[in-house]
N, C-alpha and C positions, 0 to 999 in steps of 0.2 A: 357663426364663430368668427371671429378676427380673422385678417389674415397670416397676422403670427404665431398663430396655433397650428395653422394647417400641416398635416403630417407628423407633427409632434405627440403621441398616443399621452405623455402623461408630461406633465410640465410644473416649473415651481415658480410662485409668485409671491415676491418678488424672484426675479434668478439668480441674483446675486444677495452676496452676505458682506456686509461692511461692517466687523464688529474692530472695536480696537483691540490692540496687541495688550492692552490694559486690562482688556476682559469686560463682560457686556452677554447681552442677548441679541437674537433679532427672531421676527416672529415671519413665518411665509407658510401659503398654500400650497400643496403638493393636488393636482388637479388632473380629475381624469376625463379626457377629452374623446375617449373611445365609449362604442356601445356594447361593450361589457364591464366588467367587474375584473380590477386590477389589483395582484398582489404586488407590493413593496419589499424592496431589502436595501439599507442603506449601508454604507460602507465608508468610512473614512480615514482620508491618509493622514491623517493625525490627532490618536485618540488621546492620546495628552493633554492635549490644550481643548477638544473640541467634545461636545456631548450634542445628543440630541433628545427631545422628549420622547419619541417614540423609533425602534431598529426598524421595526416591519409591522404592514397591518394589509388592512386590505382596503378598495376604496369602489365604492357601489358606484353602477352607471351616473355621468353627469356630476358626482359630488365631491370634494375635497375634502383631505384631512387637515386641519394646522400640523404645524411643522415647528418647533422652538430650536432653536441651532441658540449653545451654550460656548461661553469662549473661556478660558482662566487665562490667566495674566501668563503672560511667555514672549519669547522671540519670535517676531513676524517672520513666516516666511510662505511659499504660495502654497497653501494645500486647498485640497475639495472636497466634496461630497459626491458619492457617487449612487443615484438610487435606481438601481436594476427594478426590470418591474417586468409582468409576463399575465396575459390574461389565465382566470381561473372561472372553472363553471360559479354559476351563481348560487349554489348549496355552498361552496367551500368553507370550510371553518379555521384552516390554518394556512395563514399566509405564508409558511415557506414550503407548502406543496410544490411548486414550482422549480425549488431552487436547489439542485443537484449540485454535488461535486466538482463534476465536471461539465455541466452544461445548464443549462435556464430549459423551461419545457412549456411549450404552448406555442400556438399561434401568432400573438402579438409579443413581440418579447422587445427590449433596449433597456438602455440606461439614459439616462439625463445626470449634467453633470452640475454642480453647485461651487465654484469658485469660491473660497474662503479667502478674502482680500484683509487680513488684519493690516492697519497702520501704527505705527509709533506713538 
């Protein structure tokens, strides 16, 4: 692995999103860099302007999902993504087994964070 993977369990590539305040797509990999099987939960601070093609899935040893981040025309201002993630046995079938209330549940647990940089 690179070196800037290291210690990062799940990572998005690109890590940034440049779409314009105009509205646009961008396409990136959400990438799991551990040896298990990782659920997702995305989360963002501004469902207004911002969609994404998939909330939650799960993502097998070694592989990635794409990732579509969607923008609609609006006022730039900084928001993110934020995709919580938490290992799950390799049977699992629902990706938000993980994700309680009040706490994430597993082993490998964080977030990675996705800067939305819309410009004018």
């Amino acid at each position: 692995l690179p070196s800037s993977t290291m210690g990062v369990e799940l990572s998005i590539d690109p890590p940034t999103c440049p779409i314009s305040a105009a509205g646009g797509t961008s396409k990136h990999k959400i990438v799991n860099h551990t040896d298990r099987m990782l659920a997702f939960k995305i989360k963002s601070s501004n469902n207004s302007n911002y969609s994404v093609n998939v909330v939650h899935g799960l993502i097998q040893i070694g592989y990635t999902t794409d990732l579509v981040i969607t923008r609609v025309k609006g006022k730039p201002k900084a928001d993110k993504l934020v995709i919580m993630y938490a290992d799950v046995p390799q049977d699992c079938k629902d990706p938000l087994t993980p994700f309680k209330p009040d706490k994430i549940e597993g082993e490998i647990t964080g977030e990675t964070v996705v800067k939305l940089s819309a410009a004018e």
